[in-house]
C-alpha positions as CSV (number, residue, x, y, z in Angstrom):
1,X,112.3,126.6,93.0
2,X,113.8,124.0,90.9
3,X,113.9,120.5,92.1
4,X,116.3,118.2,91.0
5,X,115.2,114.2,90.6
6,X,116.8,113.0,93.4
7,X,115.7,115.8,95.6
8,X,112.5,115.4,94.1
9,X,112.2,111.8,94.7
10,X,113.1,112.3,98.4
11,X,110.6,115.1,99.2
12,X,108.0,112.9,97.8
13,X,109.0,109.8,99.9
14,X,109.2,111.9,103.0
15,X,105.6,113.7,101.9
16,X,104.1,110.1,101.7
17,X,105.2,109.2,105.4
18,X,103.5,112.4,106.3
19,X,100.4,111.1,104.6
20,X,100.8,107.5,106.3
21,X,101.6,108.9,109.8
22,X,98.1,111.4,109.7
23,X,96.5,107.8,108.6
24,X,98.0,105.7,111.1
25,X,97.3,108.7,114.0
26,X,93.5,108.2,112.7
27,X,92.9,104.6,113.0
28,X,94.4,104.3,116.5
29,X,92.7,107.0,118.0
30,X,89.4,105.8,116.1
31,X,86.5,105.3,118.5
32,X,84.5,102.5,115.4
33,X,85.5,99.4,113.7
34,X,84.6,101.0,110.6
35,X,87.5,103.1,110.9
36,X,90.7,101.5,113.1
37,X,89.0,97.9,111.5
38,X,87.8,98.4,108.8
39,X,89.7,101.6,107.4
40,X,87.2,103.2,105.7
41,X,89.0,106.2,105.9
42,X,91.4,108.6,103.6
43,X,93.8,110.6,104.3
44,X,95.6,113.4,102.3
45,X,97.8,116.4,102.2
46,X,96.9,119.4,99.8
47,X,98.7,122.7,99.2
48,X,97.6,126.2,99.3
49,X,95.4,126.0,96.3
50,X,93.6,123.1,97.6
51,X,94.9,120.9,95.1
52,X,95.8,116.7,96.5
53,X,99.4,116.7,96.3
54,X,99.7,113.2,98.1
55,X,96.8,110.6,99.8
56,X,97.6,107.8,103.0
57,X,98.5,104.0,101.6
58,X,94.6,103.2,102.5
59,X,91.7,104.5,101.3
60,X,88.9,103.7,99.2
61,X,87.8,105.5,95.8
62,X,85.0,106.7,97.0
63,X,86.3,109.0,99.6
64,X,89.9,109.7,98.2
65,X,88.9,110.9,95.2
66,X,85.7,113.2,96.4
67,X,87.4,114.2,99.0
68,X,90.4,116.1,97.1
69,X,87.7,117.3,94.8
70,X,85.4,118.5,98.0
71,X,88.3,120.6,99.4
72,X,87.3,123.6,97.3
73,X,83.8,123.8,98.3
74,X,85.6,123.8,102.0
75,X,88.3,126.5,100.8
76,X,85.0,128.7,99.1
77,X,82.9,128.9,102.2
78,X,85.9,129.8,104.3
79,X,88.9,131.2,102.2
80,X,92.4,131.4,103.5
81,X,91.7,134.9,104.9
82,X,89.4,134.0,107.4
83,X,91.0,131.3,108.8
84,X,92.9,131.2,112.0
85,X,95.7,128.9,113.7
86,X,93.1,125.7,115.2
87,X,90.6,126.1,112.9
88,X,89.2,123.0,111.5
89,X,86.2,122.7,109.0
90,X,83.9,120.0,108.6
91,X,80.5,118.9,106.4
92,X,78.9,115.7,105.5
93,X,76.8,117.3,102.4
94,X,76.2,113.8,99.8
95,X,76.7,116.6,97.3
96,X,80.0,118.2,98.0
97,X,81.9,115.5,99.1
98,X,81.6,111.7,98.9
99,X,78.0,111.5,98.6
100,X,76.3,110.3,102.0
101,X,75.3,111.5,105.4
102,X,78.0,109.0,107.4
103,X,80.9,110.0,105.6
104,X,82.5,113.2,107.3
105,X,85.3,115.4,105.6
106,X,87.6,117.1,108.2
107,X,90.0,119.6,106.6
108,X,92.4,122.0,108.9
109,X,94.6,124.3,107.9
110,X,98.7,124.3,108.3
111,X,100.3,127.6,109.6
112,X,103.7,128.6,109.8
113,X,103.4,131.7,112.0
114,X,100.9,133.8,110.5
115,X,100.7,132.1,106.8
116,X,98.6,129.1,105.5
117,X,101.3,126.8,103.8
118,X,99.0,123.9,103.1
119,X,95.9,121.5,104.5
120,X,95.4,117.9,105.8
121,X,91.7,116.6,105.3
122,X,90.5,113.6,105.8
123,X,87.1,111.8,105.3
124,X,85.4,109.2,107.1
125,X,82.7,106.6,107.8
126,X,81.2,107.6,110.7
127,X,79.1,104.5,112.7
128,X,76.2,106.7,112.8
129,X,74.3,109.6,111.4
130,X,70.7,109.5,112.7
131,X,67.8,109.1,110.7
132,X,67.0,105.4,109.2
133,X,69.5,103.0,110.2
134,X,71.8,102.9,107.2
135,X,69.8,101.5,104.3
136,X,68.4,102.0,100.7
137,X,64.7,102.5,102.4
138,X,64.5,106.3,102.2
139,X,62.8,108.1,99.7
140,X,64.3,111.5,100.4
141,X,67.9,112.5,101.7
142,X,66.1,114.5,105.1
143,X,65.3,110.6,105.9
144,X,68.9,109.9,106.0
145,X,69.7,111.6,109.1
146,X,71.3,114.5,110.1
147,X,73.4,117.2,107.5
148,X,75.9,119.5,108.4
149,X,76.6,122.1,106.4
150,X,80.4,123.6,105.8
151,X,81.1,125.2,109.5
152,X,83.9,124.7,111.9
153,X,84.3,121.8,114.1
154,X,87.0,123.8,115.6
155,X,87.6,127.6,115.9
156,X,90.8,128.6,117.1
157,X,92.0,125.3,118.9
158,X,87.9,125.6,120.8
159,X,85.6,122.6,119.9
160,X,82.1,123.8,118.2
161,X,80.3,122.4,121.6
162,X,76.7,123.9,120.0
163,X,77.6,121.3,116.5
164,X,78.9,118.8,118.8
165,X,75.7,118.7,121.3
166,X,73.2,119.0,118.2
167,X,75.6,115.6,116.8
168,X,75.4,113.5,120.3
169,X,71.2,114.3,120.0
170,X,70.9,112.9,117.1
171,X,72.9,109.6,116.6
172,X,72.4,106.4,117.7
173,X,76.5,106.2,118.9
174,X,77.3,109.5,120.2
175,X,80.9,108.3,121.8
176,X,81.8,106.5,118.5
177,X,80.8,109.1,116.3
178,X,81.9,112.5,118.1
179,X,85.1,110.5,119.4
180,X,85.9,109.6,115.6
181,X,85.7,113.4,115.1
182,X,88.1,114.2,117.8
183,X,90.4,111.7,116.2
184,X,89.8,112.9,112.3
185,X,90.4,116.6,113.7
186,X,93.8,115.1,115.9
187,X,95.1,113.0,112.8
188,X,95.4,116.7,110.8
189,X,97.5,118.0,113.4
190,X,99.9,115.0,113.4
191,X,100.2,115.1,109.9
192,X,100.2,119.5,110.3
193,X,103.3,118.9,112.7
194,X,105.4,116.1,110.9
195,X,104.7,118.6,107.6
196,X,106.3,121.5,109.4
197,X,109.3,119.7,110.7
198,X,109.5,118.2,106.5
199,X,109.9,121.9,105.6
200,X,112.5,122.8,108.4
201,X,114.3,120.1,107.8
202,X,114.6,120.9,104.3
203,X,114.4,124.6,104.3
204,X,111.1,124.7,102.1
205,X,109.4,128.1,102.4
206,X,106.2,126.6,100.8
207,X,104.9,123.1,99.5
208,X,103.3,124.6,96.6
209,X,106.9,124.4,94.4
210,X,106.9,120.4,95.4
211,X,103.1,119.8,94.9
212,X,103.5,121.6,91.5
213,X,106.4,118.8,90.4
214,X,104.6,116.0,91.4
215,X,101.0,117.6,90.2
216,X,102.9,118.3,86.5
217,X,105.0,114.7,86.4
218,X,101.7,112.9,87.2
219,X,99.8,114.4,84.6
220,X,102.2,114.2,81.9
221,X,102.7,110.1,83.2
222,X,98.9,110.0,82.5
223,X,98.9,111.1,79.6
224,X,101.3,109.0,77.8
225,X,100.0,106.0,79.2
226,X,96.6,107.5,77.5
227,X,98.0,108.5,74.0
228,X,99.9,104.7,73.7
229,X,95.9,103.8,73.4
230,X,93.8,104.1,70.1
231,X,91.7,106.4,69.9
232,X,88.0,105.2,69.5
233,X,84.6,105.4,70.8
234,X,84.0,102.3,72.8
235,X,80.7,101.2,74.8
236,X,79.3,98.5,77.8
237,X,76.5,98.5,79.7
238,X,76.2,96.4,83.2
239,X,73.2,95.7,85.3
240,X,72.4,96.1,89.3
241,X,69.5,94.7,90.8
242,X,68.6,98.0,92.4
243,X,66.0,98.8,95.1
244,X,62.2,98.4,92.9
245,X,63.4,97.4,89.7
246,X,67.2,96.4,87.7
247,X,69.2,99.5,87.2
248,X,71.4,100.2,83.6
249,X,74.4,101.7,84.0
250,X,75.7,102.4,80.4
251,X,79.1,103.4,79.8
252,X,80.7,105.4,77.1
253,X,84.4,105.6,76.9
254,X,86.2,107.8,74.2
255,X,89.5,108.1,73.6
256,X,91.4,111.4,71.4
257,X,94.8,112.1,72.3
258,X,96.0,112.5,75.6
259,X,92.4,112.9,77.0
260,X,89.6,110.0,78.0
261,X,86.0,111.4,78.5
262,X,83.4,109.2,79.9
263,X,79.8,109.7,79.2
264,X,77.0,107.6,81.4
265,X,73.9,108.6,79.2
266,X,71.7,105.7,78.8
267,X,72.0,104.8,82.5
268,X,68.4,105.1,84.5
269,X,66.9,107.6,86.0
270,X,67.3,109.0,89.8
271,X,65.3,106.0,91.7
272,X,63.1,106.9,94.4
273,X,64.8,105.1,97.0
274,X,68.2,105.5,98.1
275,X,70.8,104.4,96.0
276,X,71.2,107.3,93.9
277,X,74.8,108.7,93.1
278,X,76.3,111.9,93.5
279,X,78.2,113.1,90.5
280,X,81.0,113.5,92.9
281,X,81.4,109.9,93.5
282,X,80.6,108.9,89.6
283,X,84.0,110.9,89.1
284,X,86.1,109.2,91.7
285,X,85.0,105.5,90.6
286,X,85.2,106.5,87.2
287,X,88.4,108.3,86.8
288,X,89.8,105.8,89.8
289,X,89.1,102.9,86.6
290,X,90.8,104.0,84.4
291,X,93.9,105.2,86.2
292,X,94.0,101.2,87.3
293,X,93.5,100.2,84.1
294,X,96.2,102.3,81.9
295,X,98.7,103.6,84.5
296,X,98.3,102.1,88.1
297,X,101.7,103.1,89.1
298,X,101.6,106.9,88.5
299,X,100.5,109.0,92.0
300,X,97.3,109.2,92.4
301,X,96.5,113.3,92.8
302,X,95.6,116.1,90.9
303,X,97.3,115.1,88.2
304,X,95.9,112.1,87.5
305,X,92.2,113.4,87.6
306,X,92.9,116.3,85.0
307,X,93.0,114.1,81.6
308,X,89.8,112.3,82.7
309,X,86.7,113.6,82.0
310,X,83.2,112.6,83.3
311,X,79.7,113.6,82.5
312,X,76.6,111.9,83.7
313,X,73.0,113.6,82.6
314,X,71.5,115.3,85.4
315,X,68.8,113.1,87.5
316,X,70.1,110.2,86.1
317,X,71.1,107.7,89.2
318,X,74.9,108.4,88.1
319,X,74.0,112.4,88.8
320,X,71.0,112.7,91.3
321,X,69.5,115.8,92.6
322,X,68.7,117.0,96.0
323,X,66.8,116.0,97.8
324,X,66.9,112.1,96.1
325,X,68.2,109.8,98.9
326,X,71.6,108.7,98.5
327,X,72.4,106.4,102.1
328,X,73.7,103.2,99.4
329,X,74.8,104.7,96.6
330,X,77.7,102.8,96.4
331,X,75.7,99.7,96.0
332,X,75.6,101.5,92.4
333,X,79.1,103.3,92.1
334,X,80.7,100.6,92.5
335,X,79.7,98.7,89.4
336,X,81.2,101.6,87.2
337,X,84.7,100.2,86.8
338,X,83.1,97.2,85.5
339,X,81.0,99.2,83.3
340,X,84.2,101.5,81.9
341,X,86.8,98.0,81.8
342,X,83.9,96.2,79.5
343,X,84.3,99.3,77.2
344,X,88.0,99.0,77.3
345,X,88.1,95.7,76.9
346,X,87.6,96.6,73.1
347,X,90.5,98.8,72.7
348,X,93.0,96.8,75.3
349,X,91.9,93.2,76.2
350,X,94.9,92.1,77.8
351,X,94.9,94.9,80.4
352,X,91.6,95.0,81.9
353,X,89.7,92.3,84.3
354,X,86.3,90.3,84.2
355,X,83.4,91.8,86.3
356,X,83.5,91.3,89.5
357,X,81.5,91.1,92.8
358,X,81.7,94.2,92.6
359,X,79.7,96.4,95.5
360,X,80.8,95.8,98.6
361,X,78.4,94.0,101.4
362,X,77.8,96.4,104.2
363,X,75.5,95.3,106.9
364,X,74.3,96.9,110.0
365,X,73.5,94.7,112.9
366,X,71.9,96.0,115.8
367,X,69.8,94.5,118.6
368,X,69.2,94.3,122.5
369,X,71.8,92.9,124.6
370,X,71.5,90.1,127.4
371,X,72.4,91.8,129.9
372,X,69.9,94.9,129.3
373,X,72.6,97.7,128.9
374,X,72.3,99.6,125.6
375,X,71.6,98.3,122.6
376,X,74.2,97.6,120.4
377,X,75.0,98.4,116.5
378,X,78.1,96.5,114.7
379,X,78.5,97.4,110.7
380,X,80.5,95.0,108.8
381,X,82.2,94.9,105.2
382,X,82.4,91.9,103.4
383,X,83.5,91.5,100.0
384,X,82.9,88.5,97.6
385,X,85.4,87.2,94.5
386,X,87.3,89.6,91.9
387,X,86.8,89.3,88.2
388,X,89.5,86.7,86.6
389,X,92.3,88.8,85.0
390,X,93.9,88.5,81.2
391,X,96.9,85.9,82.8
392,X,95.8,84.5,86.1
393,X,92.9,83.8,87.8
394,X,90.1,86.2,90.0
395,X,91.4,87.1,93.7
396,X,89.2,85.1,95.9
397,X,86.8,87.3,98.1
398,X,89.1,90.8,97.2
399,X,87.5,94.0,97.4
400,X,87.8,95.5,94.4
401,X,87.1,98.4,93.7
402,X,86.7,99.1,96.8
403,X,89.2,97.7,99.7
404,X,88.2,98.3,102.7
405,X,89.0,95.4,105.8
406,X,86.1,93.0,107.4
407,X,86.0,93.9,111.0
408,X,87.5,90.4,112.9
409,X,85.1,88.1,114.2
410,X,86.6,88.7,117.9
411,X,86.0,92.0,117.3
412,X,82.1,91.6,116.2
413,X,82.2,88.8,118.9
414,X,83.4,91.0,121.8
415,X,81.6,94.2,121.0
416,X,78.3,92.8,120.4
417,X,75.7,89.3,121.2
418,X,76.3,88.3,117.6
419,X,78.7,85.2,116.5
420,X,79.9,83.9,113.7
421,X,79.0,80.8,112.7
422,X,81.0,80.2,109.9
423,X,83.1,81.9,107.5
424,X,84.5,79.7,104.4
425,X,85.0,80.3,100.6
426,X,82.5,79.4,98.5
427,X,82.5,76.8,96.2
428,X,82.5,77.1,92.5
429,X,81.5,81.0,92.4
430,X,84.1,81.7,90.1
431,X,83.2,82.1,86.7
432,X,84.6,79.3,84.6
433,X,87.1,80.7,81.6
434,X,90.9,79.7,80.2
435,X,91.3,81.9,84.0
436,X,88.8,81.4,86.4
437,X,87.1,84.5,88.3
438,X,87.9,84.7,91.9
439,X,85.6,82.9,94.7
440,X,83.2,84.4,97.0
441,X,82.5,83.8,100.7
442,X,79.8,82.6,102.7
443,X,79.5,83.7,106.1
444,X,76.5,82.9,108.6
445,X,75.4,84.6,111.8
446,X,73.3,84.4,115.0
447,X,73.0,85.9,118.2
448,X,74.0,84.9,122.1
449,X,70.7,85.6,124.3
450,X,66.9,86.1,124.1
451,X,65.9,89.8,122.7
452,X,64.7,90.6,118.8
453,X,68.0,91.8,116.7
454,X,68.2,93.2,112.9
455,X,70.2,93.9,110.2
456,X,70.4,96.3,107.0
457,X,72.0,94.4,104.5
458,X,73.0,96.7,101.6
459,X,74.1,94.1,99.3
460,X,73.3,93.4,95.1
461,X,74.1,91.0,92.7
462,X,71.7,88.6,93.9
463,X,69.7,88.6,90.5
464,X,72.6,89.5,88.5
465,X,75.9,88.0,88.1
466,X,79.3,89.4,87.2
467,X,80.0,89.2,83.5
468,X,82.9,87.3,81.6
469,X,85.4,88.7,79.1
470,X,86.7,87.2,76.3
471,X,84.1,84.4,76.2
472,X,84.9,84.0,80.4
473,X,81.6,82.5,81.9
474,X,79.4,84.7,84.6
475,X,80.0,84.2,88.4
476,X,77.5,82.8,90.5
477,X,75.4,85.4,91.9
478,X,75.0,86.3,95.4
479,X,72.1,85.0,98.5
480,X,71.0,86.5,101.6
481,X,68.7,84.1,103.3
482,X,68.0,82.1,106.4
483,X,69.6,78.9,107.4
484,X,66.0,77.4,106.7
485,X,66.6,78.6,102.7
486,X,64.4,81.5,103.1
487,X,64.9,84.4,101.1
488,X,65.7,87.7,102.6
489,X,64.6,90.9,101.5
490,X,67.9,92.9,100.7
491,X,68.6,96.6,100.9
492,X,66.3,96.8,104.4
493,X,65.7,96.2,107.5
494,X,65.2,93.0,108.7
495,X,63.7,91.7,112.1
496,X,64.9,88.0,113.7
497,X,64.0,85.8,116.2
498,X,66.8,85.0,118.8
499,X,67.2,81.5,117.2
500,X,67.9,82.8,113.8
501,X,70.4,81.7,111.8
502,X,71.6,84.3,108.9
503,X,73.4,83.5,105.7
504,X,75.1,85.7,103.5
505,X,76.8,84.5,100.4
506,X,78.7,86.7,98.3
507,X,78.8,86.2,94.6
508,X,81.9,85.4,92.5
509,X,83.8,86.6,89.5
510,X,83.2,86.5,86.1
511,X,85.5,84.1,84.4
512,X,88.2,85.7,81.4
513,X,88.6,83.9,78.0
514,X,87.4,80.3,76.6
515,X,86.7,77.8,79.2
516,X,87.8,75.1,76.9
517,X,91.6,76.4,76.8
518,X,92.3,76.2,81.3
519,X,94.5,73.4,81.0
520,X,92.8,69.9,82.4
521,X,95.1,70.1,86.0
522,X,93.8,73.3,86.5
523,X,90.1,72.3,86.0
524,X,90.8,69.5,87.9
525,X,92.0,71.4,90.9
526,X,88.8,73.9,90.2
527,X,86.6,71.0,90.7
528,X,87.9,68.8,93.7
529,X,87.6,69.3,97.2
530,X,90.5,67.7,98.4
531,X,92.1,63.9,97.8
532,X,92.2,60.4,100.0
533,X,94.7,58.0,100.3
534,X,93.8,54.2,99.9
535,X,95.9,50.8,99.7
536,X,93.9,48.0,97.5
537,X,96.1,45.1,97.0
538,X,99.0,46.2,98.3
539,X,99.1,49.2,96.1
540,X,98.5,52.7,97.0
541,X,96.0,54.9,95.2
542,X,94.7,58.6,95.4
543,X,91.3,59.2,95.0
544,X,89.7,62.7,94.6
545,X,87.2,63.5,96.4
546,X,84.2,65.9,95.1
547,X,81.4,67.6,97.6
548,X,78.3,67.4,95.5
549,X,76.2,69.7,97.9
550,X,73.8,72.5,97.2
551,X,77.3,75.5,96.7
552,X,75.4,77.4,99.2
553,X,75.4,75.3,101.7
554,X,77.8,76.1,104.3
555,X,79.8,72.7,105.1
556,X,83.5,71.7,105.8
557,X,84.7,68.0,104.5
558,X,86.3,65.8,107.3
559,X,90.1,65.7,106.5
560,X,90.3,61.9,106.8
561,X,88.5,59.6,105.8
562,X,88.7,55.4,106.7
563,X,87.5,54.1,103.4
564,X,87.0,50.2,102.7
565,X,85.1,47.9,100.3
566,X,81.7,46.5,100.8
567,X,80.2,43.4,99.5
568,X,80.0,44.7,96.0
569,X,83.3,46.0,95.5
570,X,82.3,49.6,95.6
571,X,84.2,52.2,97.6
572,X,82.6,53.0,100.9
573,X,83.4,56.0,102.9
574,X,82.8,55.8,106.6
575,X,82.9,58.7,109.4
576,X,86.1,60.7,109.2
577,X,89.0,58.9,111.9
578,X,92.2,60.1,112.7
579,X,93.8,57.2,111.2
């Protein structure tokens, strides 16, 4: 089949609505928050090899990228042959797909009469898996919860009730997490319909022809964008805070040709606790980093993953071993585009960005409820300020490089005793530099009614803050404490009192290039908090006004002010008035 550009470029728009329709089918017939709020989800079609032909508009790293590579382990336990029209295939195995117990992969097969033309899988989140609630505490994966193995969640259009019962015994959410199933199995066949109606429509006897185009044009996009680079052998190191003791992750980037291989030797060893990596996920962050970097518009598929190459030495917390615990590993697979871009940065300074906040803040609530019914458990994403870039300034409280949604306050508020006090940007968390990293956010929390309430906050860089390029200045790192001031212990469970008060502040991005060359208005709109009007003499001035408060603390300035002299001819602020 030969496809000519126009056609081509058709199929492919039409093959990405297929994509966005199986995504949008997911998140509205999502039982959790973390998946129809907070979309940490993907979505993606595949042909008959099992090779990702085209992903969903959302999705994070962490799942796309592990799950198109996961597919095959699907396709090896059951090959094409033995499967049947309403078959669909699930696991949660850390070490075959995306590297934790909660994330699910769903993958069903696409039949036209009696032949297998493609796949839609998915992969996500689920609220709950058993075992600890979701933290770093474990020292072994069997802590985690439960793990299901590569069998079917459907066979022949009949649910697996045994899986499904042995599921609902062992979660704290059974209707959330078997009623996100039922959706991640539905959102297949949606995207298994609109597929088949693609291929009438255009009279395609298989996908494979049209995933081969886009496969082939991808690559070659790839590389070219890598052969414009010099070649070289270019390393950075970054540092987590990690569970017991600071992690290294040490990056190696080389460039020859058309190919990039990165190398994580150096990084440490497999911790005991869990926030080890799968080698799965150290792919899809790692190969994810530099397609941003080099070529961000080419499709993100096969194609794209086959010039990159990634090795990590086994047991190393970049390639763990069963049984390690693995609950928050992104808490450590996230800082690896940070770690590959400080490489870069040697070779191509203009085109990567300062470190960032980096992993994303996920944290667990879960408590009693006043009114006695069952307890309840809320999971929330919160991200803090992007790394400033080589022209403009950081993206204030950005996910990156992960982008998954904050589920709404009304949402938290409605579904749960918990409320949110406040939720404001915090100040001067950017990292000074000619562009100034992005700022994080400071968020605090408490509960309506009597009854103890908890919350697993996986969170880092608390102890160590993004880094600069190009001379750019750190960001300020991160706090999880109290209203009172009081440290919290991160990474674990925490109990409260029903009078509690919790703050989490979410650190900022490293600042890019001298700080001396950001022009002076720009500094000056970094370091006010907004302006007054006064009239002195009959003459009008502006005064700026600065909040000289601890950063952390979580206030808002009065927008008016009624300012006058006193005795001595100094300025005197009184109580903000609507005048």
């Amino acid at each position: 089949m030969t496809l000519d550009p126009i056609t081509l470029e058709m199929l492919w728009n039409r093959l990405l609505s297929v994509a966005n329709e199986q995504q949008v089918a997911l998140m509205r017939t999502a039982f959790s928050t973390i998946v129809r709020e907070s979309q940490d989800l993907a979505c993606g079609v595949f042909d008959t090899r099992g090779q990702m032909i085209a992903q969903s508009l959302t999705g994070t790293p962490g799942h796309i990228n592990p799950m198109a590579t996961g597919v095959r382990h699907l396709l090896a336990a059951y090959p094409p042959a033995e499967l049947a029209p309403g078959d669909v295939l699930i696991t949660n195995d850390p070490w075959l797909t995306s590297g934790q117990l909660n994330d699910f992969t769903v993958l069903s097969p696409v039949f036209r009469g009696e032949r297998i033309v493609g796949y839609f899988g998915n992969l996500c989140h689920a609220a709950d898996i058993g075992g600890r609630v979701l933290s770093a505490d474990a020292h072994e994966v069997y802590e985690e919860g439960l793990r299901v193995p590569i069998t079917k969640l459907f066979d022949r259009g009949e649910p697996n009730r045994e899986l499904i019962r042995i599921i609902r015994a062992n979660v704290r959410t059974p209707d959330e997490t078997i009623g996100d199933l039922y959706a991640q199995a539905s959102c297949n066949a949606v995207g298994a319909r609109s597929l088949l109606q693609m291929m009438d429509e255009f009279a395609l006897g298989s996908i494979d022809p049209l995933g081969d185009a886009i496969i082939a044009r991808s690559e070659a996009a790839m590389r070219a964008a890598i052969r414009a680079l010099p070649d070289g052998h270019y390393e950075h190191e970054v540092w987590s805070d990690g569970f017991e003791e600071p992690l290294r992750i040490r990056a190696a980037v080389t460039i020859a040709g058309d190919q990039i291989a990165i190398d994580f030797a150096g990084s440490s060893p497999q911790s005991r606790r869990g926030i080890n990596v799968v080698l799965n996920y150290t792919h899809g962050y790692a190969s994810f980093a530099i397609k941003a970097a080099i070529s961000p518009d080419v499709p993100h598929n096969e194609g794209a993953f086959r010039p990159v190459h990634v090795a990590a030495p086994p047991r190393s917390i970049l390639n763990c071993e069963p049984p390690a615990a693995v609950a928050a590993r992104h808490l450590v697979g996230h800082f690896l585009p940070s770690a590959i871009f400080g490489a870069l940065a040697q070779a191509m300074p203009e085109r990567v960005i300062a470190g960032g906040a980096d992993p994303i803040w996920l944290s667990v609530w879960r408590g009693s409820r006043p009114d006695g019914t069952a307890p309840f458990m809320v999971s929330n994403f919160q991200v803090g300020g992007m790394g400033a870039r080589p022209t403009k300034d950081g993206l204030h409280t950005t996910g990156f490089p992960s982008g998954v949604a904050g589920v709404p306050a009304e949402v938290v508020e409605t579904l749960s005793p918990l409320v949110q006090r406040r939720r404001e940007l915090r100040a001067d968390s950017g990292g000074a530099g000619e562009f100034r990293g992005g700022l994080g956010q400071a968020t605090a929390w408490s509960r309506r009614g009597d009854g103890p309430w908890s919350v697993s906050a996986m969170i880092d860089r608390t102890q160590h803050a993004a880094q600069g390029l190009v001379g750019g200045r750190p960001g300020a790192p991160g706090a999880f404490q109290l209203a009172s001031g009081r440290a919290l212990p991160p990474k674990t469970v925490v109990w409260f009192e029903p009078g509690d008060e919790v703050q989490l502040c979410l650190p900022g991005g490293g600042g890019y290039g001298d700080p001396l060359a950001r022009p002076a208005d720009r500094v000056l709109q970094d370091v006010v908090d907004g302006y007054v009007s006064i009239e002195a003499a009959g003459r009008e001035y502006g005064v700026a006004v600065r909040y000289l408060g601890a950063p952390d603390q979580l206030v808002r300035l009065p927008q008016h002010y009624a300012i006058d002299w006193d005795a001595t001819n100094q300025l005197r602020a009184s109580s903000a008035k609507p005048e």
